[in-house]
C-alpha positions in Angstrom: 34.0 -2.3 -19.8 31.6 -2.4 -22.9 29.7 0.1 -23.6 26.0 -0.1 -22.3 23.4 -0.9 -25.3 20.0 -0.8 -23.6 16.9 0.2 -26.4 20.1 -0.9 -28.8 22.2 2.4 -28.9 25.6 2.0 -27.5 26.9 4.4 -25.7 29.6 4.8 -23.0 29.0 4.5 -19.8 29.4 7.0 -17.6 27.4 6.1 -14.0 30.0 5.5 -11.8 29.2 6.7 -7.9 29.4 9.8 -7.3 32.1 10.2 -5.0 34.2 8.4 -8.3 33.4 10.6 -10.8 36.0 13.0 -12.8 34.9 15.5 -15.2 35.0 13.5 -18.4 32.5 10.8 -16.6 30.2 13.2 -15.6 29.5 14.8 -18.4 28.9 11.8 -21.3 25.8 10.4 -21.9 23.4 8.7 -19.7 22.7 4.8 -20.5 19.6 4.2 -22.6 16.9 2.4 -20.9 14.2 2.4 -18.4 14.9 4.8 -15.0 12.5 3.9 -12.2 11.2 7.3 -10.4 11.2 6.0 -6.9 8.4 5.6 -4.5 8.6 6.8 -0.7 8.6 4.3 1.8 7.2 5.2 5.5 7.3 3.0 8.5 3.7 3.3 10.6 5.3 5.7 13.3 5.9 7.8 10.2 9.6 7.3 9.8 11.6 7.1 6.4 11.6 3.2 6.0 14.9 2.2 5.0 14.5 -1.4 4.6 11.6 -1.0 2.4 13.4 1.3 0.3 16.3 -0.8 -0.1 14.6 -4.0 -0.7 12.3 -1.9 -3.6 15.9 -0.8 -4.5 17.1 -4.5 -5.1 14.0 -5.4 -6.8 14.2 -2.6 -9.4 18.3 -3.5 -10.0 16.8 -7.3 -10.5 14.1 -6.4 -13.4 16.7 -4.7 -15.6 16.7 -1.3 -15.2 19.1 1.3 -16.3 18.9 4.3 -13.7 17.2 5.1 -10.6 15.6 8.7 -9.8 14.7 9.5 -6.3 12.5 12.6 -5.4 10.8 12.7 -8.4 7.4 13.6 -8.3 6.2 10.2 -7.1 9.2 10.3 -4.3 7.2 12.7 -1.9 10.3 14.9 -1.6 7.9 17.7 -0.8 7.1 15.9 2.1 10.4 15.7 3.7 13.0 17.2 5.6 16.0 17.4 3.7 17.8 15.4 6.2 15.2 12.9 5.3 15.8 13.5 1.7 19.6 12.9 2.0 18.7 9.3 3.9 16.6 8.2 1.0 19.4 8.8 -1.8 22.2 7.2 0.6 20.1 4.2 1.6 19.9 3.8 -2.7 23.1 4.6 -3.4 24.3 1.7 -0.5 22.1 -1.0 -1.5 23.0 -0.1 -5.6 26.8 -0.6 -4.6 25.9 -3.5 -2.7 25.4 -5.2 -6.0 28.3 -5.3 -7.7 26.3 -5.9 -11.3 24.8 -2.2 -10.6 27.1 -1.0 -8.6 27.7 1.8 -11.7 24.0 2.7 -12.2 22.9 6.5 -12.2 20.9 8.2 -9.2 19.4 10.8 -10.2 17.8 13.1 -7.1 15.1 15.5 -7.7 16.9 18.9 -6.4 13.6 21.4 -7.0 13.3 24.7 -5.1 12.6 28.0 -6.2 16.0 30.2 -6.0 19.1 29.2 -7.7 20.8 29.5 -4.3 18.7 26.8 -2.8 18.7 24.2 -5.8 22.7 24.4 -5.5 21.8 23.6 -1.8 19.8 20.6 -2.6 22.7 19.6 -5.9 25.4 19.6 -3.2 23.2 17.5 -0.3 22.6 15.0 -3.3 26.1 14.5 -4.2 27.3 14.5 -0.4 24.5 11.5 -0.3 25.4 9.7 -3.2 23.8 11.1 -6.0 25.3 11.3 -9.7 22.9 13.3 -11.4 20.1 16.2 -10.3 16.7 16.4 -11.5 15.6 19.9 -11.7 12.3 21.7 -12.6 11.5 25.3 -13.8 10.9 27.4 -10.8 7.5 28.2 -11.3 5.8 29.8 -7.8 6.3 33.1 -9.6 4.9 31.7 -13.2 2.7 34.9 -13.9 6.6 37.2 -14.0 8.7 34.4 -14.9 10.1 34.7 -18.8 12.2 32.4 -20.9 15.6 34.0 -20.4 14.7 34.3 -16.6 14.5 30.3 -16.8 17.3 29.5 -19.1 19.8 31.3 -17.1 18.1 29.6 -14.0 19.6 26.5 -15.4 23.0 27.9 -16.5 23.4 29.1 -13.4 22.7 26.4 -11.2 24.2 24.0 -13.8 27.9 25.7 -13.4 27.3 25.8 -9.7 25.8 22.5 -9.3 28.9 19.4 -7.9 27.0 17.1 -10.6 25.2 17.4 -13.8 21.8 18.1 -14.5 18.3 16.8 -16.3 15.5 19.1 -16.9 12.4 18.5 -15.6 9.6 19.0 -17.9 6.2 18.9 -15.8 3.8 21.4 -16.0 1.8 19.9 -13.0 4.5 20.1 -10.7 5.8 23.4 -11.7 2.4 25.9 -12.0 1.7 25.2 -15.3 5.1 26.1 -17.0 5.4 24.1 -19.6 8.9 24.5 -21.8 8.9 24.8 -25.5 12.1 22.7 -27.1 13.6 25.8 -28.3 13.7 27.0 -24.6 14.8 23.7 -23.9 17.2 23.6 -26.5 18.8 27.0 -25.4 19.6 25.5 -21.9 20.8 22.3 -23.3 23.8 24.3 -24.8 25.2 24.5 -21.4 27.8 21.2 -21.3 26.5 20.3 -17.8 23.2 20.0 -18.8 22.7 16.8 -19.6 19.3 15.1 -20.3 15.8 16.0 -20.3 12.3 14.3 -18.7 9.1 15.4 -20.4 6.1 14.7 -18.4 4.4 16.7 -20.7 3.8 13.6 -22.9 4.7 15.8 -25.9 6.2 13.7 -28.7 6.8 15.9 -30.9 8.6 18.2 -28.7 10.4 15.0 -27.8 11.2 14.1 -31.5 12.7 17.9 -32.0 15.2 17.3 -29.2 16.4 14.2 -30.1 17.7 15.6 -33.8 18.3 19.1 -32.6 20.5 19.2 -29.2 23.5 17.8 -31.3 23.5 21.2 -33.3 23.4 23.2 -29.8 26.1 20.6 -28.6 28.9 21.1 -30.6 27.7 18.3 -32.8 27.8 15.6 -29.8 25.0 13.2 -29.2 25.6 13.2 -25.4 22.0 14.6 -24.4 19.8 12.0 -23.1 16.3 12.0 -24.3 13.1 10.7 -22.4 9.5 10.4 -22.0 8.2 11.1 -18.6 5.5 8.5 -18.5 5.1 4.5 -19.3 2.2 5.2 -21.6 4.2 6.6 -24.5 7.7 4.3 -24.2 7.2 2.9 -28.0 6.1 6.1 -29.4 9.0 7.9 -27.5 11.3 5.7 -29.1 10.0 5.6 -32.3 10.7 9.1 -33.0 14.3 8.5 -31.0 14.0 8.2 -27.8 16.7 7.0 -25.6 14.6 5.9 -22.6 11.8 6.5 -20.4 11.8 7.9 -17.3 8.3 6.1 -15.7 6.4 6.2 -12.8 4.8 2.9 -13.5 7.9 1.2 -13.8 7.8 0.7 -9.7 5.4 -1.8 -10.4 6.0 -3.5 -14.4 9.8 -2.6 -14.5 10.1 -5.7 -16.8 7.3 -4.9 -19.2 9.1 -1.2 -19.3 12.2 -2.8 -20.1 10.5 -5.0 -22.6 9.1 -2.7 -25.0 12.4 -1.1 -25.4 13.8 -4.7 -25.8 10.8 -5.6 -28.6 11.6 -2.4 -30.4 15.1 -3.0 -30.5 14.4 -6.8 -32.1 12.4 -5.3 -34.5 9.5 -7.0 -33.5 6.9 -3.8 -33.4 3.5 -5.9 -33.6 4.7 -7.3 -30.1 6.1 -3.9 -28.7 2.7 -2.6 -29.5 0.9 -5.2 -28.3 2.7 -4.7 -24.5 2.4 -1.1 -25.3 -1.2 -1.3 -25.3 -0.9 -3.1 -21.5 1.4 -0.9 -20.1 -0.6 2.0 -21.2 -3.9 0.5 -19.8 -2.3 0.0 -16.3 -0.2 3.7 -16.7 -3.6 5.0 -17.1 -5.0 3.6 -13.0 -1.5 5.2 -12.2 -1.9 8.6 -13.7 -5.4 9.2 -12.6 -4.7 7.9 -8.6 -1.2 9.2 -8.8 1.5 8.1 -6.5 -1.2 7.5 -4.0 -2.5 4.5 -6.7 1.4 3.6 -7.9 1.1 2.7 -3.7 -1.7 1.2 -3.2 -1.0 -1.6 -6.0 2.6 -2.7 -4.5 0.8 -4.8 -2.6 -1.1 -6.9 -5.8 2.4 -6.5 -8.0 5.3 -7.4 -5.3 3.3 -9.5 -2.5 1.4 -8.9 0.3 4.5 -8.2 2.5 4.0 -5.2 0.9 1.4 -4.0 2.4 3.1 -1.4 4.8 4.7 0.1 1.7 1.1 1.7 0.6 1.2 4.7 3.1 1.7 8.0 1.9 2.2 10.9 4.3 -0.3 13.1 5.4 -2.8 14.9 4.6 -2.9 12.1 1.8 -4.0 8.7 3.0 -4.0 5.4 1.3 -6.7 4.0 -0.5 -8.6 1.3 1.1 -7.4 -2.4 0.1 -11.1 -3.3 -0.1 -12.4 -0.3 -1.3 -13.7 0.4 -4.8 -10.6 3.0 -5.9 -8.4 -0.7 -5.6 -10.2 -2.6 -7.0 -10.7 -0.8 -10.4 -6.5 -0.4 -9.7 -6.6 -4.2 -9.7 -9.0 -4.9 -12.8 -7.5 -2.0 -14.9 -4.1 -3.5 -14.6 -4.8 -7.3 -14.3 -3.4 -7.3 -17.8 0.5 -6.0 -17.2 0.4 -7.8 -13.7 0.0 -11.3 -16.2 2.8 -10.2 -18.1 5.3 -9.0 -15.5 4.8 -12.0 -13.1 5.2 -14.1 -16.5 8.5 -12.3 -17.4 9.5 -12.7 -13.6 9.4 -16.3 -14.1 11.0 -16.2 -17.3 14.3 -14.6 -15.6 14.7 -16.9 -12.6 13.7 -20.3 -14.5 
């Protein structure tokens, strides 16, 4: 198999399912590229729906992408059962294996609790489901006591007890405002079985100092993958050497996502910039209505048959189709909608 070359670095890949994996896979370097942070899917009895999950599943594989994350913070894991969260990553995991193209592509479960005893917990569960890789934030209920050692050996420890490897979640938001530094970050990428970072904190520069440093904490391997949390900074992530994005906004404009990487790659920055400036526009809707907005657009982006898909759980509610919250959703990213149903029709002419 040749090596995966996504935003143009080749590297080797390494995403084979779970239940496939040996030691040596595990541990090499994720595939550059767009990873889609998946929505959750509810029927109207309140049900995890399958079908819509796997059909959202399908459409991602379609536009390109390089990974899938489930549980993130736009998957509503806190709103589960982890039973349900188990369902979820094996309903993925079955319809990515169901296409043979994909059938190698990361899933990467969100596996966030407080104690290290308990994110092992949810690490194993994942696996057992399908997962290849864990998502994992700073456990930060306790933030007022909680130190730098305390959270580097938080990773260590759940990283050697952990069936598969892990990425560091970096979201102050989601974890009561701790927000890691890259030296922290840098001292719990020394562990071999950590193996890639998200920064939600939109931080470039702590982004930039990762990419050139984890090789010295790494035994001078560049096996540590690299990514902005968000679709509003994919060119200036990989400008300063990215490997990928991990985006939100990518459930809706998966092309344009992949694009920019692809524009950068050909050299052609005036465009990348240009589509840049889009994607950010529309990020912007999707950042300030959160997964609550990233639902109510699915609808306007993949089709009225949609429709169902927009339902979060309670004590959130959906916005209103024909209420003033949408249709700013709709004006404010009219632009990217033009250019993803444009590269749409570009693939399957």
């Amino acid at each position: 198999m040749e090596p995966s070359t996504n935003f143009g670095m080749p590297v080797t890949p390494t995403h084979l399912p779970s239940d496939t994996f040996d030691e040596q896979s595990q541990l090499g370097r994720l595939p550059n590229g767009v990873y889609v942070p998946m929505l959750a899917f509810f029927t109207p009895d309140d049900e995890v729906d399958i079908p819509a999950t796997q059909r959202h599943t399908a459409r991602l594989l379609a536009a390109g992408v390089s990974g899938l994350v489930v549980h993130g913070s736009n998957g509503e894991a806190v709103h589960m059962s982890r039973q349900e969260r188990k369902s979820v990553i094996k309903a993925v995991a079955d319809a990515v294996r169901h296409e043979s193209d994909h059938a190698q592509m990361p899933i990467i479960a969100g596996c966030c609790a407080q104690s290290i005893r308990e994110t092992v917990e949810l690490c194993q569960e994942s696996k057992e489901a399908g997962a290849t890789h864990a998502l994992v934030l700073p456990p930060g209920y306790y933030a007022g006591i909680l130190n730098k050692d305390i959270i580097v050996d938080f990773f260590h420890s759940v990283a050697s007890k952990s069936p598969i490897p892990l990425l560091v979640y970096n979201f102050p938001g989601a974890a009561n405002g701790v927000d890691l530094d890259s030296d922290t970050i840098l001292r719990i990428a020394a562990h071999p079985r950590v193996v890639g970072v998200k920064l939600t904190c939109g931080n470039t520069g702590k982004l930039a100092r990762l990419v050139v440093d984890t090789p010295k904490v790494r035994n001078g391997k560049h096996d540590f993958f690299v990514a902005g949390g968000s679709a509003d900074f994919v060119l200036q992530g990989l400008v300063v050497g990215a490997h990928g994005t991990i985006s939100g906004f990518a459930n809706l404009a998966p092309r344009a996502c992949v694009r920019i990487g692809e524009l950068f790659e050909q050299g052609k920055l005036a465009e990348a910039r240009d589509l840049q400036h889009e994607v950010a526009r529309g990020d912007w809707l999707a950042i300030r209505y959160g997964f609550v907005g990233v639902k109510a657009a699915m609808p306007y982006f993949h089709g009225q048959g949609e429709l169902a898909c927009v339902e979060p759980r309670l004590p959130f509610k959906s916005l209103a189709q024909d209420g003033d919250a949408v249709r700013e959703i709709q004006q404010g990213m009219a632009g990217v909608l033009e250019i993803e149903q444009r590269l749409v029709a570009e693939a399957t002419a």
